[in-house]
C-alpha positions as a Python dict, from the first residue, in 0.01 Angstrom:
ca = {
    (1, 'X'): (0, 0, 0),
    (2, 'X'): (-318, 151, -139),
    (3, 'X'): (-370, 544, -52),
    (4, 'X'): (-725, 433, 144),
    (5, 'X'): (-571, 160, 345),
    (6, 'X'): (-481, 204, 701),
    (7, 'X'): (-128, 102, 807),
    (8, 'X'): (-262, -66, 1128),
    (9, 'X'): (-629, -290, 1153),
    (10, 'X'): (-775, -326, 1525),
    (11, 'X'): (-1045, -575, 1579),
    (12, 'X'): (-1205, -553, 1860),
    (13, 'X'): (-1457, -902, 1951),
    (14, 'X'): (-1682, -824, 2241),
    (15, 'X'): (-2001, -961, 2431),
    (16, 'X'): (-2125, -770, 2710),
    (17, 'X'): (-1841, -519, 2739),
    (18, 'X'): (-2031, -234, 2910),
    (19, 'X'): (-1825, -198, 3229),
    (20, 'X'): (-1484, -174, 3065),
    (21, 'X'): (-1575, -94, 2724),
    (22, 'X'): (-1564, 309, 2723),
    (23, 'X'): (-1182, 252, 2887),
    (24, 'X'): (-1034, 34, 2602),
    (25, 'X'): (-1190, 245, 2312),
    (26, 'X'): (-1046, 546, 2494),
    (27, 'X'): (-707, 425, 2490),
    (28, 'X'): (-706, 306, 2149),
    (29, 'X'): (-807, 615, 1973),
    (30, 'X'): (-584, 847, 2166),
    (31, 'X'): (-298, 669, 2016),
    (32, 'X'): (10, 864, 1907),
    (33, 'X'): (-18, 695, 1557),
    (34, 'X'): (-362, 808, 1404),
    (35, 'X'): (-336, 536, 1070),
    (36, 'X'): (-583, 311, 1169),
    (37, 'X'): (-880, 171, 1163),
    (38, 'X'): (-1100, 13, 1451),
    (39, 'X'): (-1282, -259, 1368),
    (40, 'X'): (-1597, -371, 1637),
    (41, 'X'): (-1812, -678, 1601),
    (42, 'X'): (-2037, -722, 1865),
    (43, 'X'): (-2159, -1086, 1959),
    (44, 'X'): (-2535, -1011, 2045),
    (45, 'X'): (-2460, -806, 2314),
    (46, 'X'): (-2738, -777, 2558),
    (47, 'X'): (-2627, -468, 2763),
    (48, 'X'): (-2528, -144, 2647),
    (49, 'X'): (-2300, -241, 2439),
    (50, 'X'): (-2448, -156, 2140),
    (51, 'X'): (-2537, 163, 2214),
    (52, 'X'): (-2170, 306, 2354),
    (53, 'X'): (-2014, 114, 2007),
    (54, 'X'): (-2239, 343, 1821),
    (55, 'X'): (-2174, 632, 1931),
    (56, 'X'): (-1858, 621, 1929),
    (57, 'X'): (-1861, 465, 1541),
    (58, 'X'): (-2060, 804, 1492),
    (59, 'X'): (-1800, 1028, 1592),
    (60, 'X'): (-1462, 867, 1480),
    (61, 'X'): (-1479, 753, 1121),
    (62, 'X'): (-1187, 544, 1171),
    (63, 'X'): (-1454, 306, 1356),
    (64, 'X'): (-1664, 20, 1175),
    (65, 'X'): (-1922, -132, 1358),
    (66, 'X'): (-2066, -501, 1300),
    (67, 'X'): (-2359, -694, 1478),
    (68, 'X'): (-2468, -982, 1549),
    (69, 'X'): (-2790, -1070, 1670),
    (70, 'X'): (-2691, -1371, 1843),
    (71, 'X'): (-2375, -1501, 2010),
    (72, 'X'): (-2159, -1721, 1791),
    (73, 'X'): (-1916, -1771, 2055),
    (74, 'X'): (-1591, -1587, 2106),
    (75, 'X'): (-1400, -1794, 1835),
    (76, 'X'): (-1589, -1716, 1541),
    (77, 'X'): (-1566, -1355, 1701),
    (78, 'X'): (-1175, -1290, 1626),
    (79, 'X'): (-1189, -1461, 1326),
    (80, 'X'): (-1424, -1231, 1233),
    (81, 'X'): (-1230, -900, 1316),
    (82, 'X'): (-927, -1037, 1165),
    (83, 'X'): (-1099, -1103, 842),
    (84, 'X'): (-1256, -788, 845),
    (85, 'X'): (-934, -617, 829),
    (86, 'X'): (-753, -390, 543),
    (87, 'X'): (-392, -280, 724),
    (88, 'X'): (-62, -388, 677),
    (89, 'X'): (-55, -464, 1055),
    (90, 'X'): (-329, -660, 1269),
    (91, 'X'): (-390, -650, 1660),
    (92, 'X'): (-685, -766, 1870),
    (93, 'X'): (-805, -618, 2127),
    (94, 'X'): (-1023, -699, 2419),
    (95, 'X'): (-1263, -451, 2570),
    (96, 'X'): (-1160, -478, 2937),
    (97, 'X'): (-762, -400, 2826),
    (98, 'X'): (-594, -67, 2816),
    (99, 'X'): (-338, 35, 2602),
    (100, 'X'): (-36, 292, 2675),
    (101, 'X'): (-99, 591, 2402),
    (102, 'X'): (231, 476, 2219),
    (103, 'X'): (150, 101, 2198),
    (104, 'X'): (98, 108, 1802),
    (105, 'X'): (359, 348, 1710),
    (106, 'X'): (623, 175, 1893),
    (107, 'X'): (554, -139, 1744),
    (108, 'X'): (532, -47, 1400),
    (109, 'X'): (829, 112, 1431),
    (110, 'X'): (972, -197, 1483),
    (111, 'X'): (804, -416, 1216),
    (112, 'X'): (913, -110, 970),
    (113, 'X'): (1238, -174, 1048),
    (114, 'X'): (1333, -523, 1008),
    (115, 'X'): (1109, -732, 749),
    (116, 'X'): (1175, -1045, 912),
    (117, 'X'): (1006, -967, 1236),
    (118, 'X'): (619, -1082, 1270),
    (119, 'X'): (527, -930, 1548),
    (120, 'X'): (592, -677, 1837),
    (121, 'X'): (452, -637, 2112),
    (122, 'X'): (523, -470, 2437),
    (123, 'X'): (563, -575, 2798),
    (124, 'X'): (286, -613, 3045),
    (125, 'X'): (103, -508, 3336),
    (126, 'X'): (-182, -697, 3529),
    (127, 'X'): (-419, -468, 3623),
    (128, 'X'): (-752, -519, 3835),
    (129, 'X'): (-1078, -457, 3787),
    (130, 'X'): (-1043, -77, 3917),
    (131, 'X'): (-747, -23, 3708),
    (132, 'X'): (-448, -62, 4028),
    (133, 'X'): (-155, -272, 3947),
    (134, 'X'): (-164, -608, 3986),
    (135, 'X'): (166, -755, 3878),
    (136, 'X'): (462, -689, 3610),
    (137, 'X'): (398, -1019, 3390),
    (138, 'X'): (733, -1139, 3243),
    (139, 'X'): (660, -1317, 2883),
    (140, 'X'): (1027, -1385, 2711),
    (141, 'X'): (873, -1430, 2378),
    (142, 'X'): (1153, -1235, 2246),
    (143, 'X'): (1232, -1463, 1993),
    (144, 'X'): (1549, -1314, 1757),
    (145, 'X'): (1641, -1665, 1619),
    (146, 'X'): (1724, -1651, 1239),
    (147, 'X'): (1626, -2010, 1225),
    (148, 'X'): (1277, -2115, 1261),
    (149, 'X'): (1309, -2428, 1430),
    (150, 'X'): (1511, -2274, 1739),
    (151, 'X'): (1234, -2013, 1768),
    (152, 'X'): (996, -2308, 1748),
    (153, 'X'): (1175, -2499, 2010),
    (154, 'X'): (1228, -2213, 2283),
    (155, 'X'): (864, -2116, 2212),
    (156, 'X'): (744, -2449, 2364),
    (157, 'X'): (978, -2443, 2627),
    (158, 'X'): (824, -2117, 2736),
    (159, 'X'): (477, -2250, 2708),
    (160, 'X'): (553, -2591, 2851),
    (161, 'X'): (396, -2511, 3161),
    (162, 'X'): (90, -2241, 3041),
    (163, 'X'): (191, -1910, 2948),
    (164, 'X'): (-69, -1601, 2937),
    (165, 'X'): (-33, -1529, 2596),
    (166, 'X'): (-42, -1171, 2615),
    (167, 'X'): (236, -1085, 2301),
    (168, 'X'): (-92, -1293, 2135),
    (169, 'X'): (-204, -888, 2166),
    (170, 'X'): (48, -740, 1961),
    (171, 'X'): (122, -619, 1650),
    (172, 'X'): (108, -926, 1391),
    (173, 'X'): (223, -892, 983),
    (174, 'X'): (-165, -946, 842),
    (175, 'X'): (-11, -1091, 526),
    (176, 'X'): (114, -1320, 759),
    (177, 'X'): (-140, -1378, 988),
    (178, 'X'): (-407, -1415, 684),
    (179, 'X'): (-225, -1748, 590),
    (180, 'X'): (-274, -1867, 993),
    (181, 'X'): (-649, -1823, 990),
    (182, 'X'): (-905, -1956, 1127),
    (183, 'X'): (-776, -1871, 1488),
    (184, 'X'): (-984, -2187, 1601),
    (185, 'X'): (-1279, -2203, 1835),
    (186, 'X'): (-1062, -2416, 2110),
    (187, 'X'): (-927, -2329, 2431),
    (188, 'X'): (-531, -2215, 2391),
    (189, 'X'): (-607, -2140, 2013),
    (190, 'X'): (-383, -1786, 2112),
    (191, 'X'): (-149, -1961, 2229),
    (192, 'X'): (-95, -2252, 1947),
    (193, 'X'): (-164, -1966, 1726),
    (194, 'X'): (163, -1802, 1831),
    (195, 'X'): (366, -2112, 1760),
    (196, 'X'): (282, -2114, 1429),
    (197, 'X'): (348, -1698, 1355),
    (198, 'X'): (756, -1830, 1500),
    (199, 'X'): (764, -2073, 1187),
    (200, 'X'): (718, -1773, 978),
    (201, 'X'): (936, -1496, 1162),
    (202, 'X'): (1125, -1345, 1463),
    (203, 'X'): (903, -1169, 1756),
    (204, 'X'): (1027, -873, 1907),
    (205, 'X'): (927, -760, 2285),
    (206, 'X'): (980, -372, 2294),
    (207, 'X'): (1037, -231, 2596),
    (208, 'X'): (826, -36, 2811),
    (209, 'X'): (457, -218, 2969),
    (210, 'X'): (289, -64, 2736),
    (211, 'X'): (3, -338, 2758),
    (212, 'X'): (-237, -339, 3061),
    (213, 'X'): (-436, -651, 3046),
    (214, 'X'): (-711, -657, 3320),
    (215, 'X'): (-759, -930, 3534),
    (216, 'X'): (-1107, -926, 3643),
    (217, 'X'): (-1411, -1189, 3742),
    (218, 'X'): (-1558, -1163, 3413),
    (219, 'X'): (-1296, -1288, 3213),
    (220, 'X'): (-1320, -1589, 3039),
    (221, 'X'): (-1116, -1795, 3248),
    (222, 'X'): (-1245, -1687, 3595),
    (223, 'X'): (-1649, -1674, 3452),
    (224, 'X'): (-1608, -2006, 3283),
    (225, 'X'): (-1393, -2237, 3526),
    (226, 'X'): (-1487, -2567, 3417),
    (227, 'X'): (-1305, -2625, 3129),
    (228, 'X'): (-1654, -2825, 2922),
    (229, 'X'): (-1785, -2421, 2992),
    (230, 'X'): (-1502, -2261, 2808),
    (231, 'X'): (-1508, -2502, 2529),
    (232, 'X'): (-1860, -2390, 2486),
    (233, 'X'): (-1760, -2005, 2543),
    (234, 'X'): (-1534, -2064, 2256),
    (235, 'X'): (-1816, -2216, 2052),
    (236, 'X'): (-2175, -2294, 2160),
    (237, 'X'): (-2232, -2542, 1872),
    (238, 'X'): (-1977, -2791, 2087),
    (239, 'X'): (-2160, -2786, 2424),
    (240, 'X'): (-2224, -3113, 2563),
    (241, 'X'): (-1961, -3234, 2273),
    (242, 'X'): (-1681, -3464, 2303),
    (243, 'X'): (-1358, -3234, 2259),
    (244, 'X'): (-1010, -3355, 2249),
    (245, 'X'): (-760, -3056, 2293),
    (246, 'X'): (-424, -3208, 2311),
    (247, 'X'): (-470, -3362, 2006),
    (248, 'X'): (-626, -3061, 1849),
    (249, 'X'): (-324, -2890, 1953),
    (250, 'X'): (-99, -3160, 1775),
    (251, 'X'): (-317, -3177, 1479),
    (252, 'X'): (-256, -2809, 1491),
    (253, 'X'): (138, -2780, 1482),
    (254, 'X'): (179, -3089, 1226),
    (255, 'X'): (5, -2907, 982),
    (256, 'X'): (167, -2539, 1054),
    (257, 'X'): (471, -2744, 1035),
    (258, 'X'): (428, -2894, 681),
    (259, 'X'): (287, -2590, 515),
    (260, 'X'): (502, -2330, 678),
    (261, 'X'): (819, -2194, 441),
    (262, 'X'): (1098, -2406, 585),
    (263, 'X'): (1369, -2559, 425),
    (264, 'X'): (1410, -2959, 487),
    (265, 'X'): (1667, -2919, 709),
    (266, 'X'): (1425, -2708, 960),
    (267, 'X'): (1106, -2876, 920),
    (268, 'X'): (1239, -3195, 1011),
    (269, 'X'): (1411, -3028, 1358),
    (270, 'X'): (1067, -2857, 1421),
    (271, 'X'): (933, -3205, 1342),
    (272, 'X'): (1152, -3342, 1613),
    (273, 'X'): (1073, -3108, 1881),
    (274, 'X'): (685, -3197, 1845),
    (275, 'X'): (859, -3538, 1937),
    (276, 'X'): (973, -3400, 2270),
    (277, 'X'): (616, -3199, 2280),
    (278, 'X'): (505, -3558, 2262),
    (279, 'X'): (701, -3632, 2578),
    (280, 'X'): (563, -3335, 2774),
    (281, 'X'): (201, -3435, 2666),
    (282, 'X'): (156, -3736, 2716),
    (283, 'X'): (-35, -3791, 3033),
    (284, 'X'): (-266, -3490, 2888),
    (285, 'X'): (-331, -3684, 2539),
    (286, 'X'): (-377, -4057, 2736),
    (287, 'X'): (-642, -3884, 2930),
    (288, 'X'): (-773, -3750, 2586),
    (289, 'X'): (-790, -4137, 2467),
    (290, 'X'): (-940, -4258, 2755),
    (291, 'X'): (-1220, -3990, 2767),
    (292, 'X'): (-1290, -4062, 2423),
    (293, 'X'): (-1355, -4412, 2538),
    (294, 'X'): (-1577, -4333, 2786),
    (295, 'X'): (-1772, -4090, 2670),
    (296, 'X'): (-2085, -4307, 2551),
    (297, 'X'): (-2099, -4342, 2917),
    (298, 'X'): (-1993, -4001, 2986),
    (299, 'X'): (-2157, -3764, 2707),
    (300, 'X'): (-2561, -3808, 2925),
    (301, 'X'): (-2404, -3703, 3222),
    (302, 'X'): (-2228, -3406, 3092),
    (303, 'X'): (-2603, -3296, 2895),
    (304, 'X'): (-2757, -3376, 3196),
    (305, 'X'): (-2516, -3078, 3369),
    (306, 'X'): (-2564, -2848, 3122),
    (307, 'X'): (-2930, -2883, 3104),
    (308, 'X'): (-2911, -2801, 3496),
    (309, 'X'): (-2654, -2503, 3477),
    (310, 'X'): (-2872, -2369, 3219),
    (311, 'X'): (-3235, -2410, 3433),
    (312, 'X'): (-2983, -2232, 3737),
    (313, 'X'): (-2947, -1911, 3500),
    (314, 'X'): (-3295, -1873, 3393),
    (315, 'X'): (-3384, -1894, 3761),
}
């Protein structure tokens, strides 16, 4: 590893972060483990933002600051702190989560450990908007399988029915990860993203909740409810576009599939489980074909909506 490089990368994405902002950044450079380095890119921020990021970029060198001057949605976002990163480890972070103080050093103590783990990440904690405990979240992605298609296959049966996705927070191998970008500017990206890092290795769930994600109304899912709205969170160039996520999600695992390392034997048994993924989806990827269809019929009606939510904020 070169002398200059940090052992861990942190890339922070973040719109409008004022409120919770000041927390996160708190929590992430009192760490136990100083070897880092804190990487911000800020969407176009409107509110102060900009001004807490800078100062504190000015008085922590292990900081770097990057802004946009307008919002290309939250997907191109953590691509862009990801690919902005130098460590041997990766983890995003939001700015409305809090991290325990020993989050990154007991995690790296576990990738340093055992070569064939890809990421660690602790347990978690719901918390609220004023910081009180929500809920202990339970999310089994302990995956210790030598063999990747068994970690492939209990990996969809944990996210059969939605999962959170908060070991998506962890700490990920960035050699690893770097061959898994783009995230994708889709809804569930996280989520499909963490199937693919099981083709490639074991995940480890250290104990402890050292991970305090914060359930609040201005997260994505509770500000952007309609699910057209979050598509267009993810990336404004696709508002008012026809967008078929089951089958993005399929296109998605076919490919990780055939380019991930995998021996015959286990590509064709990770091929077969997307057969029973097949199963599980297919109501979801009908509804896909028939909206595709429609939508000749469909796509004025949805402008017509977004030209009216959008006259509702200006006013």
């Amino acid at each position: 590893m070169n002398q200059n490089q940090p052992l861990v990368s942190i890339g922070m994405p973040v719109y409008n972060g004022e409120r919770f902002l000041e927390i996160a950044l708190n929590s992430l450079l009192a760490q136990t483990l100083r070897d880092f380095e804190l990487i911000i890119s800020d969407n176009g921020s409107t509110d102060k933002t900009e001004e807490i990021c800078r100062q504190y970029a000015k008085a922590d060198r292990r900081i770097r600051y990057f802004r946009n001057e307008q919002n290309l949605g939250a997907g191109w976002n953590f691509d862009r702190v990801a690919e902005l990163a130098t460590g041997k480890y990766f983890k995003w972070a939001c700015h409305d989560d809090v991290c325990d103080l020993e989050f990154l050093q007991r995690c790296v103590d576990i990738l340093e450990q055992d070569p064939s783990i890809v990421l660690a990440y602790p347990k978690t904690l719901i918390i609220d908007e004023h910081g009180s405990e929500i809920k202990k979240y339970e999310d089994r992605f302990h995956l210790q399988s030598s063999h990747p298609a068994e970690r492939f296959k209990i990996y969809h049966h944990l996210v059969r029915y939605g999962h959170e996705c908060h070991p998506f927070h962890g700490l990920i191998r960035r050699d690893v990860l770097t061959q898994l970008l783009p995230l994708g500017s889709y809804p569930s990206s996280d989520l499909v993203l963490l199937g693919k890092l099981a083709l490639y290795g074991k995940f480890y769930e250290v104990p402890g909740y050292l991970f305090w994600k914060r359930d609040h109304p201005g997260t994505s899912v509770r500000a952007h409810r309609p699910f057209r709205e979050r598509i267009a969170w993810y990336d404004p160039t696709k508002t008012g576009k026809l967008h078929l996520t089951r089958w993005k999600w399929l296109r998605e695992y076919i490919h990780a599939i055939h380019t991930a390392p995998l021996n015959w034997q286990e590509r064709v048994k990770c091929y077969f489980q997307m057969l029973e993924w097949l199963t599980w989806n297919s109501v979801w990827l009908t509804k896909d074909l028939l909206k595709a269809t429609a939508w000749p019929i469909i796509k004025p009606l949805v402008n017509r909506q977004f030209k009216t939510a959008k006259t509702a904020d200006i006013n």
